[in-house]
C-alpha positions, 0 to 999 in steps of 0.5 A: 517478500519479493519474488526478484530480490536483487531486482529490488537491491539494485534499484534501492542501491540507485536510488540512494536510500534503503528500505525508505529509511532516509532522513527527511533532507535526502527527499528533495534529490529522491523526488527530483529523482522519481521525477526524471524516472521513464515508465519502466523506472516508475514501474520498477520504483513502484514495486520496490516502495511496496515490497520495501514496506511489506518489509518493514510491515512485518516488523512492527509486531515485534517492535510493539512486543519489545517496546521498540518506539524507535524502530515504530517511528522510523517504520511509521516516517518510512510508510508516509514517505512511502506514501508521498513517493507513490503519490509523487508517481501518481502526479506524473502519470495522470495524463497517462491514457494507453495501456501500459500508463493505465496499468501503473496508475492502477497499481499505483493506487492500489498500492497506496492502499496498502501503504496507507493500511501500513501506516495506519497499523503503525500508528496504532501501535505507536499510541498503544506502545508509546505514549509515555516514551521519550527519545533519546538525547543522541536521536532527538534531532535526527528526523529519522526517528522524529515522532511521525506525523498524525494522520489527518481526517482528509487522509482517510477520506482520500484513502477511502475514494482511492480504495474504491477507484482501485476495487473498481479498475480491478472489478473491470479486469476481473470482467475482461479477464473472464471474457479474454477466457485465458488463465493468464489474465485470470490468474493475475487479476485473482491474485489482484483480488487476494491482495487488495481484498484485506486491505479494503477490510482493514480501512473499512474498520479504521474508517468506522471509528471515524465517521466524520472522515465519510461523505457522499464520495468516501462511504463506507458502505459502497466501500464494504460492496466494493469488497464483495463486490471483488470477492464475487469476482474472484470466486466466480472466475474461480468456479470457472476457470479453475479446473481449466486453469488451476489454482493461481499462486497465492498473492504476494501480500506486503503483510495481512493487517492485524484488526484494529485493536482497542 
């Protein structure tokens, strides 16, 4: 899924954990890790979360498909661990107001959108694949394979007021990369678009089955103009730029979600 493997190799080497596969007593040392990170380390972490549960995205049909509940929990506490560690990030930038913090901070969020849809498509098939499942006597007490935690109510109005923050950053982008009239900021805010343009798709669906998770801060209709909001965007910097330009490589999803399913 990365575009620099041994980038991501070395950096999960350092950090002592692989894939965001740790049990749960090695996470005091990763976050007391994250925490002494510069900006650079925090930037390179951040891609390696990501990536990491791109990775682990893809594997979830099949382990569905098999009946494989131990490798849906483990991929399932690897996404909400995933999703803390980027939260932890986020904490330690807040006050980060110059271009390369505000940079980091977008991607932060946007990618805790991704790893939110992540663990919501992990939960779907934990319900639909497990429910009558239980562990095996050698793993029952190792929180590796423990039964994830549910995702709580507030965790999808958090993610809601999130996806929009981030659309709208990006939407900004979108306007300076129109007026900067260079293929290079254009490209990359396109390929921004294409990333995050599925995953607001997805959280609108897991949203509109649970409408007591909405408010005046966490709607689903802004968030649906978000959306097309970004997809105008993207379109018109296309119609453009694109002869000038060409076309942008497409983006590097962690993995396209599947719709939800009954």
């Amino acid at each position: 899924m990365s575009r620099h493997p041994k980038i991501l190799f070395l950096l999960l080497a350092l950090l002592g954990f692989c894939a965001l596969s740790l049990p749960s007593r090695a996470e005091d040392d990763q976050f007391a890790k994250i925490a002494a990170m510069d900006m650079d380390g925090l930037e390179k972490f951040v891609g390696a979360v990501t990536a990491s549960v791109g990775q682990d995205t893809l594997k979830l049909r099949g382990a569905a498909d098999r009946g494989d509940c131990l490798e849906l929990y483990r991929a399932g506490n690897a996404f909400d661990l995933g999703y803390r560690y980027l939260a932890k990030v986020n904490e330690l930038i807040a006050d980060k107001r110059d271009a390369k913090g505000l940079s980091l901070r977008t991607r932060v969020v946007q990618s805790r959108v991704v790893v939110f849809a992540a663990r919501v498509r992990a939960e779907e098939f934990i319900g639909q694949t497990c429910s009558a499942f239980t562990i095996p006597a050698d793993k029952a007490g190792d929180s590796y394979f423990a039964v994830p935690q549910k995702i709580a109510l507030e965790d999808f109005t958090g993610a809601v007021i999130e996806a929009r923050e981030a659309a709208e950053v990006i939407y900004l982008g979108a306007s300076e990369a129109a007026k900067s009239k260079k293929c290079g900021p254009v490209g990359t805010i396109i390929q921004a678009i294409q990333l995050i343009v599925p995953y607001l798709e997805k959280l609108s669906r897991d949203v509109s089955q649970r409408p007591e998770a909405l408010g005046p801060r966490a709607s689903r209709a802004a968030l649906n103009q978000s959306r097309v909001r970004l997809i105008n965007a993207a379109n018109q910097l296309d119609a453009t730029f694109g002869q000038s330009c060409g076309k942008p490589a497409p983006a590097e999803t962690p993995a396209a979600p599947a719709p939800t399913e009954q």
